[in-house]
C-alpha positions in Angstrom: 153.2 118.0 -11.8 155.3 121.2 -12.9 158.7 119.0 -11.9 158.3 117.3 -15.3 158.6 120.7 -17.4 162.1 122.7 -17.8 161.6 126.0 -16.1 161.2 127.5 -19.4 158.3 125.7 -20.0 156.8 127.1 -16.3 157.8 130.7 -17.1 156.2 130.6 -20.3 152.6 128.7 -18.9 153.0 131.9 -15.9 153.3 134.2 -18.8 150.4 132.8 -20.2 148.1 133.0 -17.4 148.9 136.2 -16.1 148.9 138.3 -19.8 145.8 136.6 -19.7 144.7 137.5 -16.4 145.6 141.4 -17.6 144.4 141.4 -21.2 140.6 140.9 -19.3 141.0 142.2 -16.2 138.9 144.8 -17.8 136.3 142.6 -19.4 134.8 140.8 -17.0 131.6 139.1 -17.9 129.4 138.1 -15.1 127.7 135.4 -17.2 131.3 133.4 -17.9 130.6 130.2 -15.8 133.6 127.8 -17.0 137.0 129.1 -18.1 139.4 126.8 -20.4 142.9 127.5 -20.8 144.3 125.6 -23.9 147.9 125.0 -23.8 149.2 124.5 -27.4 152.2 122.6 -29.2 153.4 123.4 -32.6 155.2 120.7 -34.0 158.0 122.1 -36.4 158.9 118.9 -37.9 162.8 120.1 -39.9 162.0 123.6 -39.0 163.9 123.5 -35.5 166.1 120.3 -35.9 165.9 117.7 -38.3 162.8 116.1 -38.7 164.6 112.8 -37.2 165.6 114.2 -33.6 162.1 116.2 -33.6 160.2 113.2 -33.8 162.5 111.4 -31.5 162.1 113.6 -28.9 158.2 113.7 -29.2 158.1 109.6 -28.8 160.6 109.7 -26.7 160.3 112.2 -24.2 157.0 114.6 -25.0 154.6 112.1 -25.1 155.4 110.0 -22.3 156.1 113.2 -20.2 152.2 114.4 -21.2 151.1 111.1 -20.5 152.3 110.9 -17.2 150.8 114.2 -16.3 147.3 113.3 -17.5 147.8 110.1 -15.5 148.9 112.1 -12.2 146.5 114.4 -12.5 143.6 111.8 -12.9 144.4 109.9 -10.1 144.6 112.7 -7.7 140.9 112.9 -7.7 140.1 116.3 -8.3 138.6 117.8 -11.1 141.5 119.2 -13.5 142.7 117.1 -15.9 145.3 117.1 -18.8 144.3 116.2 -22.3 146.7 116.1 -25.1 145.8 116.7 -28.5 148.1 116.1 -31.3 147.9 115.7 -34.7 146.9 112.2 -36.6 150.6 111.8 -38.1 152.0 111.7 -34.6 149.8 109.0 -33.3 150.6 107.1 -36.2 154.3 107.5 -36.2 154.2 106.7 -32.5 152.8 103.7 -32.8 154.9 102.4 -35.5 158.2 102.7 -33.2 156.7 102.6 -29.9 158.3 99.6 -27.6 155.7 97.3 -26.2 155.2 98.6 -22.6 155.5 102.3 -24.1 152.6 100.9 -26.5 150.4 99.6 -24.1 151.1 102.8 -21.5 149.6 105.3 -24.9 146.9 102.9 -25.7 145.5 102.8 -22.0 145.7 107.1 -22.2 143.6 106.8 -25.0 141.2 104.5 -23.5 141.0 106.7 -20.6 141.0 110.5 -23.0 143.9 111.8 -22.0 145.6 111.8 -25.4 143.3 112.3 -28.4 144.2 113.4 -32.1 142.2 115.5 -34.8 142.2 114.7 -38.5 144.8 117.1 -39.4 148.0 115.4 -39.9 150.5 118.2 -38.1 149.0 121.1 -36.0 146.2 122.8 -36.4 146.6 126.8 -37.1 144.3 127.9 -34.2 144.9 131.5 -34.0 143.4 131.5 -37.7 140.0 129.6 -36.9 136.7 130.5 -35.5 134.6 129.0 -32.9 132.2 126.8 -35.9 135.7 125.6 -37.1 137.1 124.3 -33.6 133.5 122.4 -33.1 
């Protein structure tokens, strides 16, 4: 599933998991039953390109890419799966210039959950909200 990421993206998701792993090493609570690791996208529409070859590259090569490792992982039957969540401009400006296959390959990962939007239109500042405001 990794294959589909540049090997920046894998040293950054190791990163991830092991300053994780340190910052509670310390903490450990025995009543935690379910750990979920979030991995999060901020779309910088004309902050890191122009706005034009940022949203290229989402509907061209970001979405399809998470689509097809939601699909993967699905269909290897275990439990992990791979949800994207993305804000409710990108959905739309996807399927405004989404080909017809391309189309009907998002609309079937949203029948099946694995790409899902909120109501904000471009990405959600998580590191400034609280549990009641994720809910």
């Amino acid at each position: 599933m990794l294959r589909l990421f540049g090997a920046g993206f894998r040293a950054m998701l190791c990163l991830m998991v092991l300053t994780l792993a340190f910052v509670n090493a310390g903490a450990a609570d025995k009543d935690v039953k379910n750990v979920v690791v979030v991995f999060k996208t901020h779309l910088d529409i004309g902050f890191t390109d122009l706005n034009s070859n940022v949203e290229k590259r989402y509907i061209e090569e970001f979405i399809p890419k998470a689509i097809e490792v939601a699909k993967s992982l699905r269909e290897s039957g275990g439990e992990e799966r791979y949800v994207w969540t993305m804000g409710s401009w990108l959905v739309d400006a996807y399927l405004k210039q989404a080909d017809g296959e391309s189309l009907r390959t998002f609309e079937t990962a949203v029948e099946n959950g694995d790409i899902v939007w909120n109501g904000v239109p471009y990405t959600v500042e998580s590191e400034s909200m609280n549990r009641d405001m994720f809910e």
